[in-house]
N, C-alpha and C positions, 0 to 999 in steps of 0.2 A: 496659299493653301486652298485646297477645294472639298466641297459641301463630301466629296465621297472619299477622302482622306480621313474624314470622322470614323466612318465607317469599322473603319480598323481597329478590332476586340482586341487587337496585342497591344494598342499604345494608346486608344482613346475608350472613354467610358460615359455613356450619356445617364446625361441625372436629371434631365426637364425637360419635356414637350409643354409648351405654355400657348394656349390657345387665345388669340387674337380675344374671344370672347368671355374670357377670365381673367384679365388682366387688373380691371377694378377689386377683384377679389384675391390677386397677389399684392397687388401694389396695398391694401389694406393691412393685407398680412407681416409687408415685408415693413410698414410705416409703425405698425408696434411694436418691433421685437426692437428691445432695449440696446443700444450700442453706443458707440461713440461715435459715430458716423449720424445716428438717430438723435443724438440728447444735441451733436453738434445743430442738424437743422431744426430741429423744436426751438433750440435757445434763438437762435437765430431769427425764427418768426417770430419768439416774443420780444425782442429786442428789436425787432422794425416795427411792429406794431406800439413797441412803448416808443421810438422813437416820431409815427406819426400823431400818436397823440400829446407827447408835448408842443409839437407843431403845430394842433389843430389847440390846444390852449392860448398856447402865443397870437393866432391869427385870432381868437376872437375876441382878444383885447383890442382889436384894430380894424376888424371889418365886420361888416352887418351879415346878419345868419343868412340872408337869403343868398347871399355870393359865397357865403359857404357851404351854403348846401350844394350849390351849383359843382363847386371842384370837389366836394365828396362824390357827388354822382361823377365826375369824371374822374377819378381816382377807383371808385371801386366797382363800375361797369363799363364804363366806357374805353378808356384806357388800359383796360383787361385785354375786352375783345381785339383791338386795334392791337395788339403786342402780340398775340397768338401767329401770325403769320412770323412775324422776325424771333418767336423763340423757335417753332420748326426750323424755318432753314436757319440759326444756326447749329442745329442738330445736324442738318445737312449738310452746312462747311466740311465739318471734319472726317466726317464719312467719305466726300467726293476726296479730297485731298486725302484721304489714305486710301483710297483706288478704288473706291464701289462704285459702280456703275450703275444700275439698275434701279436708281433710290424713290421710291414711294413715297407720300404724306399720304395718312387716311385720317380718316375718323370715325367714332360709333358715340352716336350721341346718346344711345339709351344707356351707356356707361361715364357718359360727358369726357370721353379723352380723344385727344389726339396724338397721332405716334406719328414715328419717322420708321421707313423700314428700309434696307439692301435687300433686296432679291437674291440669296445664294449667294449671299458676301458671307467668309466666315473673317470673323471680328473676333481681334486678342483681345484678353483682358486691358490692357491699355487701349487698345482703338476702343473699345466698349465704354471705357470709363471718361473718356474724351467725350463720345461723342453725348454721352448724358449728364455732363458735367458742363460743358462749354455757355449753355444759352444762360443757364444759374449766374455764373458768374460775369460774362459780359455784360448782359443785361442788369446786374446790380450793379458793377461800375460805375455802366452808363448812367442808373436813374442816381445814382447819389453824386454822382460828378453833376447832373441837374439841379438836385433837393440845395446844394452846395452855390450853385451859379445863379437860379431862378430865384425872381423877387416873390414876396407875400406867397396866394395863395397857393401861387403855382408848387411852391413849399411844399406846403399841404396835398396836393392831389397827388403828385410823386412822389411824396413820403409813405400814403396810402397804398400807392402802384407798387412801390417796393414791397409790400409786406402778402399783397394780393399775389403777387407774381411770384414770390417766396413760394406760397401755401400751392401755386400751381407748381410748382417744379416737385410735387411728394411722389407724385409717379417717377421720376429720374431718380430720387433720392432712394427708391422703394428697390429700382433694379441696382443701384449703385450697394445699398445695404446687401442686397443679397451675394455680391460680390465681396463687398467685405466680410459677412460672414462666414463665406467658404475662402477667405484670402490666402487658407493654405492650401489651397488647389488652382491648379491653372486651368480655369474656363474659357471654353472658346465657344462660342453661338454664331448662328447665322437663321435666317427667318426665308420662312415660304411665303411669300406674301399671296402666292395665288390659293394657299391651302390655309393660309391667315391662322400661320403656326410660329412657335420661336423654337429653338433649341437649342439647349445646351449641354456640352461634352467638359470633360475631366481629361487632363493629358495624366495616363497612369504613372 
């Protein structure tokens, strides 16, 4: 499908222009409205975060605070920043493998996000829900397939990274919510990345 198939008043109906520089203040909007999509990732961060602090109990029956203060600073900054590139591209797997071409990473730091965009790819609700859904769950796998395999603290600092990296994925949870909420309509978007716009269309 092409960006000017939208176009079409008889079969499609646009409900959102979302501006690159509004996004902090959708993704806010879309992180409190109450749902089961919403109560699913709130529980979810509080259940990693209760799981690194029985972790961080355990370890300090056995190791001296300054080594653990050590893997808290590598759990909740450092090991943050260092992840940010591998949750982008795998935002980007799924896009290139369903045929977008033109794919973008930016970032706007006086919002603190970083996004993945298609230039003029229009995205079904399933390639959409893919592509903001994919790095969430890989990357939890991953680190708890680690929290699982790694001795002592290293416990600790990935058990932290899992919950840190939870709270980072609220902007995907934020667009994926809003998809749920309209899930009795079939949305389809595609983004100008040079007009650093999203859109979104209603199939009537």
């Amino acid at each position: 499908m092409k960006t000017e198939d939208l176009d079409d008043q008889g079969r499609y109906r646009h409900m959102l222009t979302l501006p690159y520089s509004e996004i902090a203040s959708f993704v806010i909007d879309y992180i409190r409205r109450r749902t089961g999509l919403m109560i699913f990732f709130w529980a979810f961060c509080l259940v990693t975060f209760g799981l690194a602090m029985t972790i961080r109990i355990n370890v300090g029956h056995v190791f001296e605070f300054r080594r653990i203060f050590h893997h808290t600073l590598l759990g909740l900054f450092v090991f943050p920043v260092l992840i940010i590139p591998l949750h982008e591209f795998l935002h980007v797997i799924p896009y290139f493998l369903t045929g977008a071409k033109r794919i973008r990473v930016g970032v706007d730091l006086k919002q603190f996000i970083f996004y993945v965009t298609a230039h003029k790819y229009v995205a079904s609700p399933r390639q959409f829900r893919l592509v903001a859904i994919c790095p969430f769950i890989i990357v939890t796998l991953g680190l708890l397939f680690l929290v699982l395999t790694l001795p002592g603290l290293w416990k600790w600092s990935i058990s932290l990274l899992i919950f840190v990296h939870a709270t980072m994925c609220a902007g995907d949870f934020a667009m994926l919510n809003y998809y749920h909420i309209n899930r009795h309509r079939k949305i389809y978007s595609w983004d100008d990345a040079d007009r650093m716009e999203a859109y979104f269309y209603e199939e009537i």
